[in-house]
C-alpha positions as CSV (number, residue, x, y, z in Angstrom):
1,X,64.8,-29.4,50.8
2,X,67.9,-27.6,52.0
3,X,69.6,-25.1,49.8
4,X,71.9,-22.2,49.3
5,X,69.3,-19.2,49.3
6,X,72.3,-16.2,49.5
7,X,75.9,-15.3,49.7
8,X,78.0,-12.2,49.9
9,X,81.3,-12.5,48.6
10,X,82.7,-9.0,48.2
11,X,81.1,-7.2,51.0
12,X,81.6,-3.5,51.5
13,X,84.8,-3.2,53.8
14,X,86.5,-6.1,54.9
15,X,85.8,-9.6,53.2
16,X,86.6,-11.1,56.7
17,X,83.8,-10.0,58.8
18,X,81.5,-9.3,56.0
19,X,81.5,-12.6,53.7
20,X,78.5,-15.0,54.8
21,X,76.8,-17.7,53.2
22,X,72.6,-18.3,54.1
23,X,71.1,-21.9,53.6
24,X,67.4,-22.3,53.9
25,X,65.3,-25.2,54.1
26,X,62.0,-24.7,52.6
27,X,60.6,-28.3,53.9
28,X,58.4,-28.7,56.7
29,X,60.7,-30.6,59.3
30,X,63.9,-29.9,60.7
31,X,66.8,-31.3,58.8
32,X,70.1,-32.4,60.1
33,X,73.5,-31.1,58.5
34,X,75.5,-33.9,59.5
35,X,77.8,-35.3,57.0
36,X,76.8,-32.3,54.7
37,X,79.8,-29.7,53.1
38,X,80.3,-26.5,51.0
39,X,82.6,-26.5,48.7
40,X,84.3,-23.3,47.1
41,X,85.5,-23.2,43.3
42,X,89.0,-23.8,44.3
43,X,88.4,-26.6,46.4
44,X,88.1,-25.4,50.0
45,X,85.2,-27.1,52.1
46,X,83.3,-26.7,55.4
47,X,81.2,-29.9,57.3
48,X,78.5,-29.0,58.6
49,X,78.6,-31.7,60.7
50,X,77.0,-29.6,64.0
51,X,74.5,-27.8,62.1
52,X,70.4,-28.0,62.2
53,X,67.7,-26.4,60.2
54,X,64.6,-26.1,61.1
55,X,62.4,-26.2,58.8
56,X,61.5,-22.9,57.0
57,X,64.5,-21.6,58.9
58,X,67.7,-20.2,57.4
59,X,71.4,-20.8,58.7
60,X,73.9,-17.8,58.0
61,X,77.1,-18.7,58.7
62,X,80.0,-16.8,58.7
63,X,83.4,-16.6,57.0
64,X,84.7,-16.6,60.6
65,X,82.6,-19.8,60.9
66,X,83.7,-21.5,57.9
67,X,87.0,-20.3,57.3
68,X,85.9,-20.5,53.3
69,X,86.9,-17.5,51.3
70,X,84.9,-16.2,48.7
71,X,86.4,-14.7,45.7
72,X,85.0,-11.8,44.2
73,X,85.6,-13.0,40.7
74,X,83.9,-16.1,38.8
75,X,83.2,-18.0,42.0
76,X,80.6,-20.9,42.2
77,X,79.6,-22.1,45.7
78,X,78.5,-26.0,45.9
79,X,76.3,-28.1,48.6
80,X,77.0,-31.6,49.0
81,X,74.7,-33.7,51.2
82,X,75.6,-36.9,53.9
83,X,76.1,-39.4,50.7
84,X,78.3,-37.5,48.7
85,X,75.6,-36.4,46.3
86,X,75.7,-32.7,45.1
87,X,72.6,-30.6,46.4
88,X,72.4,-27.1,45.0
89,X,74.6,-25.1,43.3
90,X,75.3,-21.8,42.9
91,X,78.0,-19.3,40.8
92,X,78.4,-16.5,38.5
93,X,81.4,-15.1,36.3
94,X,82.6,-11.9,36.1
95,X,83.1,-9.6,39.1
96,X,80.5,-9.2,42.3
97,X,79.7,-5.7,43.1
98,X,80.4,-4.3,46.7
99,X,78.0,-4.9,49.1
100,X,75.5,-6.6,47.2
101,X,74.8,-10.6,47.7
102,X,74.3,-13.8,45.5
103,X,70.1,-14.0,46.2
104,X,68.2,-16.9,45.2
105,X,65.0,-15.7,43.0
106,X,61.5,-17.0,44.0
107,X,59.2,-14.9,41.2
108,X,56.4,-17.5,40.2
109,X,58.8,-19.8,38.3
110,X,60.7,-22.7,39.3
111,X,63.3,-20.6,41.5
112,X,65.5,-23.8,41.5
113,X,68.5,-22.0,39.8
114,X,67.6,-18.1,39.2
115,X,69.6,-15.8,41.2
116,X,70.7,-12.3,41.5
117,X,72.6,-9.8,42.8
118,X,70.8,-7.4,45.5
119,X,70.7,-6.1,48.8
120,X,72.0,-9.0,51.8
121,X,69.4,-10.5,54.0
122,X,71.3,-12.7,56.1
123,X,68.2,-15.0,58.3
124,X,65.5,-13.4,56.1
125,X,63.7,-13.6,52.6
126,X,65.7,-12.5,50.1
127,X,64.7,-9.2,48.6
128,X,65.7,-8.4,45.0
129,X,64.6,-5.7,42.5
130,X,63.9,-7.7,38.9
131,X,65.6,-4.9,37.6
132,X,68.5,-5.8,38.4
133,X,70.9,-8.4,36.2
134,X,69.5,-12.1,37.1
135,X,71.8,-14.5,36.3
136,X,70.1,-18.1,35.5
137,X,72.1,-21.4,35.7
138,X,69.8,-24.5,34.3
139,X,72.5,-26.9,34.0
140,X,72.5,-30.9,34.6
141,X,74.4,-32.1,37.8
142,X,77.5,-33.7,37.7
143,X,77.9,-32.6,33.9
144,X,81.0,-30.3,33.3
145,X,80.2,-27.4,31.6
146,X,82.6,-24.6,29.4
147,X,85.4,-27.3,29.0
148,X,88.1,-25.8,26.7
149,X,89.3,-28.3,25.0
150,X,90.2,-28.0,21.5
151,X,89.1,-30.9,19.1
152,X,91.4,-32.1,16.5
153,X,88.8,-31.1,14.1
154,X,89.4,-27.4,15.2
155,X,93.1,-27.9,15.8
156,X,94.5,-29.2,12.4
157,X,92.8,-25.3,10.8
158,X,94.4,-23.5,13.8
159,X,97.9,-25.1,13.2
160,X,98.0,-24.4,9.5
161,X,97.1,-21.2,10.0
162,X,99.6,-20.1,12.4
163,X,101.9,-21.7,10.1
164,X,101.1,-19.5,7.6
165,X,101.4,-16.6,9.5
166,X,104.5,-17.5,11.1
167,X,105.8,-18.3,7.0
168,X,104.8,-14.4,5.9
169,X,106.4,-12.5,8.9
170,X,109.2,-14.5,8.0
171,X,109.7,-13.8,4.4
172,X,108.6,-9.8,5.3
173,X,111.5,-9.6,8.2
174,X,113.7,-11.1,5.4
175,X,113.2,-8.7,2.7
176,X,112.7,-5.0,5.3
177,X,116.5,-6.6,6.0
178,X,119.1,-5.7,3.7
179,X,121.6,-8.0,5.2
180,X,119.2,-10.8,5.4
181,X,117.5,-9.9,2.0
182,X,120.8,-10.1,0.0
183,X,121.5,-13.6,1.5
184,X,118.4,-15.0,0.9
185,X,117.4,-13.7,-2.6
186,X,120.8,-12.5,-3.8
187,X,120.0,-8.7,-3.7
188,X,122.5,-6.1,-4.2
C-alpha cells in the first residue's frame, strides 16, 4: 500500500526549497502513480502521473516538483488514487514548528493514522522521539468532520439571548443619558 509517510511544511529558511512531501510504499511490488494526486487543504493538487514506487521505497518530492505549497498552519495533506478513491490522509491544526516534519509513527500499533512532529528524513525511516506531541487522526473516509453548523435546537437559545443582552445595554445607555433618560422615562 502506498502512503504519505512525512512532510515538512515550515522548514527552517525558505518554504521554497525546504518544503517536501515523502510517500512510501510498504508493499512488496512496485506500484505505479499514474492517475494518482495530492491534494492540499485549499484545493491545490499534483498528478503523479510519471511517478513509480518500488516497493519498500520512498518518493520525496519537492515543492519545486509539485508546485503545492504547504501552509504552516492547520494544513491536511490528502492522497487520492487512479479511481478517484481517497488513500491516506494526513493533517494537524495549530502551527508546525520550524524545521521539524509531519512523520508517520510505526510503534507496535496500527501506524495507519499516528503521526508526529520530528526531525525530516526525506528517502529514509522516519525517526521520532515518543516524547514528542503525536497527534492521532482515527477518522472514517469521506466523513466530514468539525462542521460548524449551528442546529436550530442551539440557535433559538443563542438568539434570545442576544436579545436579551442587546434589551439591557439598551435601557442602561438610556438611563447613564440624561437627554435620552428624560425622553424616555420623563426624568427631570
Amino acid at each position: 500500500m502506498v502512503f504519505i509517510n512525512e512532510w515538512l511544511p515550515n522548514p527552517a529558511g525558505a518554504d521554497t526549497k525546504g518544503e517536501f512531501v515523502e510517500l512510501f510504499n510498504n508493499g512488496k511490488s512496485p506500484v505505479s502513480l499514474n492517475g494518482w494526486k495530492l491534494v492540499t487543504k485549499n484545493g491545490k493538487q499534483f498528478l503523479l502521473s510519471d511517478y513509480r514506487i518500488a516497493g519498500g521505497g520512498y518518493l520525496t518530492l519537492s515543492r519545486a516538483a509539485t508546485k503545492l505549497t504547504l501552509t504552516n498552519n492547520d494544513e491536511t495533506l490528502s492522497l487520492y488514487g487512479a479511481n478517484g478513491r481517497l488513500i491516506d490522509q494526513s493533517g494537524f491544526s495549530g502551527a508546525a514548528p520550524s524545521g521539524q516534519s509531519f512523520n508517520r509513527i510505526n510503534y507496535g500499533m496500527d501506524a495507519s493514522q499516528h503521526f508526529s512532529f520530528g526531525n525530516p528524513t526525506p528517502g529514509a525511516a522516519n525517526e521520532v522521539a515518543l516524547q514528542i506531541h503525536i497527534t492521532t487522526a482515527n477518522y472514517p473516509l469521506n466523513i466530514p468532520i468539525n462542521q460548524t453548523s449551528i442546529s436550530g435546537v442551539r440557535l433559538i437559545p443563542l438568539i434570545i439571548g442576544v436579545a436579551v443582552l442587546m434589551a439591557g445595554l439598551i435601557v442602561y445607555t438610556i438611563k447613564q443619558n440624561e437627554d435620552l433618560s428624560q425622553l424616555f422615562f420623563q426624568r427631570n
